[in-house]
N, C-alpha and C positions, 0 to 999 in steps of 0.2 A: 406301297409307295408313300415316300414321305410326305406328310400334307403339311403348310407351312403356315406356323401359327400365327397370332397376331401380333405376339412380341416380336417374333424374325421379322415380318412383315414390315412392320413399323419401322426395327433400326437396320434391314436392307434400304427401304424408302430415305431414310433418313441419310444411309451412307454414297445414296444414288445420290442426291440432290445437297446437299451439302450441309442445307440450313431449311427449316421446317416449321412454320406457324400453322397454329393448332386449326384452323378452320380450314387446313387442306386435308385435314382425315377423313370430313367425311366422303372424301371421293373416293378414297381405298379404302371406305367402308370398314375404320377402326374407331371405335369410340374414346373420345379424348380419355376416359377414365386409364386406357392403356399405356399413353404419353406419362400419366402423373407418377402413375405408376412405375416409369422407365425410370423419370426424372428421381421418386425418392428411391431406386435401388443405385440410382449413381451410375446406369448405364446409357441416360441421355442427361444432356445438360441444358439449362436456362443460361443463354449468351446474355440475352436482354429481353426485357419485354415481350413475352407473346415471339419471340423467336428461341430453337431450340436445336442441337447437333447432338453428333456423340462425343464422348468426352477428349480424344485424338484428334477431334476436326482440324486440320491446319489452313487457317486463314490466307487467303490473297490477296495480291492488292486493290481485288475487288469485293472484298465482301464488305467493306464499310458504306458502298454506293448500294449494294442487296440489302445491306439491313437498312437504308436511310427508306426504299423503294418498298420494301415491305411496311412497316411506318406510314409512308406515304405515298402511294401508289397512283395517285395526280401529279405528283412534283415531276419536275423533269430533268435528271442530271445534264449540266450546263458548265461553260466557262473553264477553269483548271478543271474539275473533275471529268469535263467531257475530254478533254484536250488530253492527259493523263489515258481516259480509255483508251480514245483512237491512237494510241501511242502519237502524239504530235508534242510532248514535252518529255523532259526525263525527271520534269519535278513531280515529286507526289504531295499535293496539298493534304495538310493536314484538318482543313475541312474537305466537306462533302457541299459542294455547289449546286444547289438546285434552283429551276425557274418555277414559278406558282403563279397562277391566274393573278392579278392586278384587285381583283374581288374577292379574292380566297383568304385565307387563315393560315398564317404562319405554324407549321404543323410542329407538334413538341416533343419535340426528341429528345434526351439526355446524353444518350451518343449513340453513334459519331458524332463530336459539334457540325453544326451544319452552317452554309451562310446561304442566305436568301436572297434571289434577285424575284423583281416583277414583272410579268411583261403581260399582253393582252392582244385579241387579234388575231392578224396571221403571224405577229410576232412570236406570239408563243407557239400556235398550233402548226405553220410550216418547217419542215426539215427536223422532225423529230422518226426516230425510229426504235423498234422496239429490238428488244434481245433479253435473251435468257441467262440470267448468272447463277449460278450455284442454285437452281430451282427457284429463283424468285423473278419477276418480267422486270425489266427496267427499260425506262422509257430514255434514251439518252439525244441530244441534237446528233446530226450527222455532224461530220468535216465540217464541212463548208457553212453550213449553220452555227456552227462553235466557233469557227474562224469570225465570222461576222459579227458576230453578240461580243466577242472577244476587242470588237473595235466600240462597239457601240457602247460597254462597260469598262473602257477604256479608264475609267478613273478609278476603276475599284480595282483590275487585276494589272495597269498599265499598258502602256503602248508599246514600250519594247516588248512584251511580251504577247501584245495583239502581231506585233508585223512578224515575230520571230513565228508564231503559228500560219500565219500567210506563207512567208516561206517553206518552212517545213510540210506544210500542210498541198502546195505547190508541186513541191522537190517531191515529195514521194505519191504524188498521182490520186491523190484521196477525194479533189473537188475539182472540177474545172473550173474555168474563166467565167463560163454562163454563171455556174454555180453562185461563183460568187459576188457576180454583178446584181444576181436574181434577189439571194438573201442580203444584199448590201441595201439594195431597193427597201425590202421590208422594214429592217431597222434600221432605214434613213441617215443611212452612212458611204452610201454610195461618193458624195463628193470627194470626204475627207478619205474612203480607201482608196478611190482611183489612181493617184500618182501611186501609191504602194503597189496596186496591183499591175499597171503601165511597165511597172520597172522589172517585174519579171519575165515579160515580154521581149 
C-alpha cells in the first residue's frame, strides 16, 4: 500500500485548504523544513508573508479578508467588507474593513490595504461570528451587526449606503426587527435608525 509522504501530504493539505501558514504544520505533523523546500522547487508558493498555496491557487473574492485574518487574527471584518461577505452589496471594496479593540495596535499589513475602524465593549465583542475561508478562521459581524456599525460609521462609508444595507439586509431575511433595534441599542444609534427601520414596516 502506498504510504503517503510528506511532500504529498503537505501540497494535498495545501490543495484542501487553499492558503497555509507555516505554524499550521505542526498539527500534520510536517516540519516547516518541508514547506521551504516546496517553496524553492517552485511547487508551493509565498503569496505574502508567512502565507503560502500552490502555484494554480485561484483566488476569491474572499481571500484578501483570509489573508487580512491570518495577519491578524483579533481584527474583526466589519462594514463594506462585512457587507460584501453576507452578500448585502454587489460593491467589492478595494480595502479590507476591520474593527480592533479601541486599546489595540493598528496591525501592519502591506496588502491587502486595509482601513481600520475602533470600537470597545459590547460594541466590538457582540454580533460577531466566526467562519472558515480557504482554511484560515475569520471573525466577521453578523447582518445585523454590519447593518448597524454601517449607520454608526455613517461618515466613513455613508448613509445611503447604511439605509441601502438596512434594506437589503431586511429584503432578504438576514436580521430581524429585534436584531436590529438590539445592535442599534449598542452603537447608540437607535434614534437616528428608527424612522429607517419604521419604514420598512
Amino acid at each position: 500500500m502506498h504510504m503517503e509522504t510528506q511532500t504529498e501530504q503537505l501540497i494535498r493539505y495545501v490543495r484542501e485548504h487553499g492558503l497555509v501558514r507555516p505554524r499550521e504544520l505542526a498539527a500534520i505533523d510536517i516540519p516547516r523544513s518541508v514547506l521551504k523546500r516546496l517553496v524553492d522547487r517552485g511547487r508551493l508558493v509565498r503569496r505574502m508573508r508567512g502565507i503560502y498555496s500552490v502555484p494554480d491557487y485561484d483566488p476569491t473574492e474572499n481571500t484578501d479578508l483570509a489573508s487580512v485574518a491570518s495577519r491578524a487574527p483579533k481584527a474583526i471584518i466589519c462594514l463594506l467588507s462585512a457587507l460584501r461577505f453576507h452578500e448585502l452589496t454587489t460593491q467589492n471594496p478595494f480595502q479590507v474593513w476591520i474593527m480592533i479593540d479601541r486599546a489595540g495596535h493598528r496591525p501592519v499589513i502591506d496588502h491587502p490595504p486595509i482601513r481600520v475602524v475602533y470600537a470597545s465593549g459590547r460594541a466590538l465583542t457582540e454580533g460577531v461570528g466566526g467562519y472558515t475561508v480557504e482554511g484560515i478562521d475569520l471573525r466577521v459581524t453578523s447582518p445585523g451587526k454590519t447593518v448597524t456599525d454601517c449607520f454608526r460609521y455613517r461618515r466613513l462609508v455613508g448613509t445611503d449606503v447604511a439605509i441601502e444595507a438596512l434594506r437589503d439586509c431586511w429584503r432578504q431575511r438576514k436580521a430581524t426587527m429585534d436584531e436590529f433595534y438590539h445592535y442599534a441599542k449598542i452603537d447608540r444609534v437607535a434614534s437616528f435608525m428608527r424612522p429607517y427601520m419604521e419604514s420598512l414596516v
